[in-house]
C-alpha positions as CSV (number, residue, x, y, z in Angstrom):
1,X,-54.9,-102.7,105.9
2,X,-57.8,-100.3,105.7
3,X,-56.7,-98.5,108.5
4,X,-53.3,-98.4,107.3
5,X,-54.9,-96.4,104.2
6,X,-56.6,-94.4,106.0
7,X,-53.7,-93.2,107.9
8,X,-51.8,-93.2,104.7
9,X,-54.2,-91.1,103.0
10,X,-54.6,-88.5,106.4
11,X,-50.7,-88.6,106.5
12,X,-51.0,-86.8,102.8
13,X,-53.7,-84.4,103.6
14,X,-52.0,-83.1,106.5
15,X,-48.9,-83.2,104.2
16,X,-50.4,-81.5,101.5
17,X,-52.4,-78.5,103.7
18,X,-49.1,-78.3,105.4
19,X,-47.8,-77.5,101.9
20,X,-50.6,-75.4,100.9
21,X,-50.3,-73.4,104.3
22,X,-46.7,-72.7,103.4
23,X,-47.2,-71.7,100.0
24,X,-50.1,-69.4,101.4
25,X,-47.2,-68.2,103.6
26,X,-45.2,-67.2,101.3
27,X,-47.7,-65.3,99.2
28,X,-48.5,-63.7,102.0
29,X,-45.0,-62.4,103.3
30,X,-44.5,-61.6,99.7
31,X,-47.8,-59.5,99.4
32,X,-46.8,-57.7,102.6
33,X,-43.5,-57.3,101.6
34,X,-45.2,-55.9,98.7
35,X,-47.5,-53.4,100.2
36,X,-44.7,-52.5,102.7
37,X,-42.7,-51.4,99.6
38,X,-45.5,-49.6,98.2
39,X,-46.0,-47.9,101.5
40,X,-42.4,-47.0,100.9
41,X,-42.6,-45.8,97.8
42,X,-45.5,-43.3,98.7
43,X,-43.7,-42.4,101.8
44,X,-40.9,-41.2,99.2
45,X,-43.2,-39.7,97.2
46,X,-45.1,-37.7,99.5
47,X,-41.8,-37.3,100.9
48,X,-40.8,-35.3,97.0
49,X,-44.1,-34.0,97.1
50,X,-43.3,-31.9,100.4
51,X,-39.7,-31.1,99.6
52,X,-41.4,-30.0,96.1
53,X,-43.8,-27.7,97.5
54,X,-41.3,-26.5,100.0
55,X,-38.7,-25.4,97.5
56,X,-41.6,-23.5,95.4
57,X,-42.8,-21.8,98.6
58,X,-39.0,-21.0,99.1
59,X,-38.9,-19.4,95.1
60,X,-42.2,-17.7,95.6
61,X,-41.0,-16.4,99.0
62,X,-37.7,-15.2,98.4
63,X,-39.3,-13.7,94.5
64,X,-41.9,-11.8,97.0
65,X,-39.3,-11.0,99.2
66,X,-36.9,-9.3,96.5
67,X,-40.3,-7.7,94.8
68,X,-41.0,-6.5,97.9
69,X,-37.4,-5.1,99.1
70,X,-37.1,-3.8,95.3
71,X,-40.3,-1.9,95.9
72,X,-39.3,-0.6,99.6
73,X,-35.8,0.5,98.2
74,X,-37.6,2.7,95.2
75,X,-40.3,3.8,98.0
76,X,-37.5,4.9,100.3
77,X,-35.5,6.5,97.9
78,X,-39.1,8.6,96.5
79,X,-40.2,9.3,99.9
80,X,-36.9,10.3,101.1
81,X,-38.4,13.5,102.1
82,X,-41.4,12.8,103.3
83,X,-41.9,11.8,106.9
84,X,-40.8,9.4,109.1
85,X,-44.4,8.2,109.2
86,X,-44.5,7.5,105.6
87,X,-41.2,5.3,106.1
88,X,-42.9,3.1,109.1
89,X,-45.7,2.6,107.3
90,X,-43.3,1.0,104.2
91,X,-41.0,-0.5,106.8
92,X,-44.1,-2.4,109.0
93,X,-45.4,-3.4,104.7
94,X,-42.0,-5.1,104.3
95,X,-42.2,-6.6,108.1
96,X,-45.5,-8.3,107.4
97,X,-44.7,-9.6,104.1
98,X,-41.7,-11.2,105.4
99,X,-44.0,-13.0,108.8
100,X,-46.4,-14.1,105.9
101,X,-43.8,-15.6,103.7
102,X,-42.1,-17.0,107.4
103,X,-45.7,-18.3,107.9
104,X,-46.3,-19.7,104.5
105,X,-43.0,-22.2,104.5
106,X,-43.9,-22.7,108.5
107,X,-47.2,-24.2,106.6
108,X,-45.4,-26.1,103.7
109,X,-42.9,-28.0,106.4
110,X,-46.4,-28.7,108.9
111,X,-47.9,-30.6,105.2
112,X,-45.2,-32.2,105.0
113,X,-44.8,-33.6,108.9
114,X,-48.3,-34.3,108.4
115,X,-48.2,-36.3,105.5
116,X,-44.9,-38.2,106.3
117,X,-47.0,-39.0,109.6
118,X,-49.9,-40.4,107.7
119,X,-47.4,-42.4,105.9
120,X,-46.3,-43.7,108.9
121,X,-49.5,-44.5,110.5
122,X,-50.8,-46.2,107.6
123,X,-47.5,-48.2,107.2
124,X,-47.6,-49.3,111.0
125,X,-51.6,-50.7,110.2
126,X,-50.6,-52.7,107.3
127,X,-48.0,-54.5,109.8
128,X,-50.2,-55.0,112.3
129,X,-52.6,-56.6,109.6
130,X,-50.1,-59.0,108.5
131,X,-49.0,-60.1,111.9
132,X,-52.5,-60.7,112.7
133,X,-53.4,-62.1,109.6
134,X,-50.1,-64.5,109.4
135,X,-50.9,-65.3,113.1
136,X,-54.3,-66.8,111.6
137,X,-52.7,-68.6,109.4
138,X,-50.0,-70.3,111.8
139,X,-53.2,-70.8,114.1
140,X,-55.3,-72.7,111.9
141,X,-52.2,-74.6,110.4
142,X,-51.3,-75.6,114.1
143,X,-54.9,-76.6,114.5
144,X,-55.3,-78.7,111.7
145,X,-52.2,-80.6,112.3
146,X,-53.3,-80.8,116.0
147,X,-56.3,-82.5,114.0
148,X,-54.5,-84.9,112.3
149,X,-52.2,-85.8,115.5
150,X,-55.9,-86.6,117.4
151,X,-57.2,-88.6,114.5
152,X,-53.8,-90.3,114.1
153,X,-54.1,-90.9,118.0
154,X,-57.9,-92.1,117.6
């Protein structure tokens, strides 16, 4: 009869950790969905961040381009009559402010890569801590009913 409530009570323990385990579980699929949607959410908002700061570089580009074509065309019709030395020089002017806007928006889409990469990264080591950490869990559940078997066995 002791034995019996022994057993009994054992039977319930193992019941209720297996309970507890699964509740733990949960919460723990629900926190990494969780965090995965929060990773998800910054990945879209560095994602914005990037288009954001692309399309500025694109205004600020194209206003420094038309400044700079404005202020070639009124250079080129002034200097009309000077020499064709004069018109290289305001030509090669032009030339390198268009390769530093080029290099400018080259920058803006590499920020952008990069960040949308660290998203990624940091999103991939977040799964691999919930695999590992709900492997832990199913380990030490599987244990401790493994436990209970033996002690039911004994």
């Amino acid at each position: 009869m002791i034995n019996e409530n022994k057993l009994d009570d054992l039977k319930n323990k193992a019941s209720d950790l297996g309970k507890d385990l699964k509740f733990k579980a949960k919460d723990l699929q629900l926190q990494g969905e969780k965090t995965g949607n929060d990773l998800k959410h910054k990945i879209t908002e560095i994602k914005l961040e990037g288009e954001k700061a692309l399309h500025n570089l694109n205004t600020e580009t194209d206003a420094q381009y038309t400044e700079a074509k404005v202020s070639f065309d009124e250079k080129a019709k002034e200097e009309k009559t000077e020499s064709s030395v004069t018109e290289n020089t305001v030509q090669e002017k032009l030339e390198h402010l268009k390769v530093e806007a080029s290099h400018k928006f080259e920058e803006a889409k590499l920020k952008a890569t990069e960040l949308k990469q660290e998203a990624s990264v940091k999103f991939d080591e977040f799964k691999a801590q919930a695999s590992t950490k709900f492997d832990e869990l199913k380990k030490t559940a599987t244990d401790t009913v493994n436990k209970f078997k033996k002690d039911d066995q004994a």
